[in-house]
C-alpha positions as CSV (number, residue, x, y, z in Angstrom):
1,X,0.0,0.0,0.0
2,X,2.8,2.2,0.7
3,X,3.9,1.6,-3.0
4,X,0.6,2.9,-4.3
5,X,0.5,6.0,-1.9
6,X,4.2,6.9,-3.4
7,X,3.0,6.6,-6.8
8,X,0.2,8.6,-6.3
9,X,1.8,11.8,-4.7
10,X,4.3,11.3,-7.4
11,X,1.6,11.3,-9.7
12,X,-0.1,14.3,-8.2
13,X,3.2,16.5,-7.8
14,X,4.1,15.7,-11.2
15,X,0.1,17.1,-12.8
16,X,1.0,20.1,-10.2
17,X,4.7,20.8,-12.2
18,X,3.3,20.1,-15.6
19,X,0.6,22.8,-14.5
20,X,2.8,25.1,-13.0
21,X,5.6,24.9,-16.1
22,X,2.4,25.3,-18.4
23,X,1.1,28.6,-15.9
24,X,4.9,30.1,-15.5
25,X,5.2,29.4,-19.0
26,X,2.3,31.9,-20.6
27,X,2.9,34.5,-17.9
28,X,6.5,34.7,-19.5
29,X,5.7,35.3,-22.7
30,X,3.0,37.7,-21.2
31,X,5.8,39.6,-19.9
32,X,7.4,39.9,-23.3
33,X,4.3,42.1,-24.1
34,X,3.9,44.2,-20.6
35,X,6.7,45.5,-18.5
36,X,6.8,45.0,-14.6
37,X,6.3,41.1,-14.4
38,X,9.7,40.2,-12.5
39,X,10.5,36.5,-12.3
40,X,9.7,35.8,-8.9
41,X,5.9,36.7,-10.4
42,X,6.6,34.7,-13.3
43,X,7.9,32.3,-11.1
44,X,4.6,31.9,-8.3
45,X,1.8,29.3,-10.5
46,X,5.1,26.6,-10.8
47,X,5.8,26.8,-7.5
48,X,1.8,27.2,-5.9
49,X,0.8,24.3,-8.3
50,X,3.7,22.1,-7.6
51,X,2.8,22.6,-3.9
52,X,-0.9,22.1,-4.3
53,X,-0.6,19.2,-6.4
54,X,1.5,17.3,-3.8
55,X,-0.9,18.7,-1.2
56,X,-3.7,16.7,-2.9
57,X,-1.3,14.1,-3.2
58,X,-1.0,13.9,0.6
59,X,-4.3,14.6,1.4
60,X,-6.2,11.8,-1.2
61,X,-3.6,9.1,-1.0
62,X,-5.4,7.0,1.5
63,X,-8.9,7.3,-0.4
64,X,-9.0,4.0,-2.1
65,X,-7.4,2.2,0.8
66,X,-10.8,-0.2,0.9
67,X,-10.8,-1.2,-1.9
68,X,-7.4,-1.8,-2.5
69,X,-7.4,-3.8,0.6
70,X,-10.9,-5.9,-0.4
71,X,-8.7,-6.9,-3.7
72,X,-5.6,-8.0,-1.1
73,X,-8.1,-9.9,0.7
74,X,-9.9,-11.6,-2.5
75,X,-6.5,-12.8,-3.7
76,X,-4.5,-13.2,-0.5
77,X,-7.4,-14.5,2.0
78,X,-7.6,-17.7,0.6
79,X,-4.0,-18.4,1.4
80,X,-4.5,-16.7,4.7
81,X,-7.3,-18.8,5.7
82,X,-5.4,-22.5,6.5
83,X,-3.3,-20.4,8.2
84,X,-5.2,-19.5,10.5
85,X,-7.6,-22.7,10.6
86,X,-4.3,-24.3,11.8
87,X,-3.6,-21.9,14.6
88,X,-7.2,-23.1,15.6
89,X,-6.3,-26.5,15.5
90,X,-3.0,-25.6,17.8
91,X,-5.2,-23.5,20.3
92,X,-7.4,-26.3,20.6
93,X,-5.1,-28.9,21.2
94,X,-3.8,-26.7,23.6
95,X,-7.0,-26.2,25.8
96,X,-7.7,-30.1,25.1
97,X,-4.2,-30.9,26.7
98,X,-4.6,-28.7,29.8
């Protein structure tokens, strides 16, 4: 699960720079047309969309966590399940030996 929260802030941050380059990019050439745009101006969508986008990152991350762990559970549980039907069996034996 760790794996998939990863990829998804990287996913995020990554839509957030490709905003931000896109955003930095037109006020540039804006300011090749108007005077008085420094580059700390030019320079404020990259950096508030690269920090919003990993924001959302952060924040949604955890949303699908259900279902990803249902699908664990479909595939994993049935290999789970002598497991623990064993560690029955032990317990029992236990209690039936005391």
């Amino acid at each position: 699960m760790a794996d998939t929260h990863g990829r998804y802030r990287n996913q995020m941050t990554a839509i957030g720079l490709v905003g931000g380059a896109i955003g930095s990019v037109a006020l540039w050439l804006t300011s090749q047309k108007v005077t008085g745009l420094t580059p700390i101006i030019i320079s404020i969508p990259f950096i508030s969309a690269v920090v919003v986008g990993f924001g959302i990152g952060v924040v949604n991350a955890d949303s699908d966590d259900a279902e990803l762990e249902q699908a664990y559970m479909e595939v994993c549980g049935e290999v789970l399940k002598p497991d623990e039907e064993e560690e029955d069996d032990a317990e029992d034996d236990e209690v039936d030996g005391e």
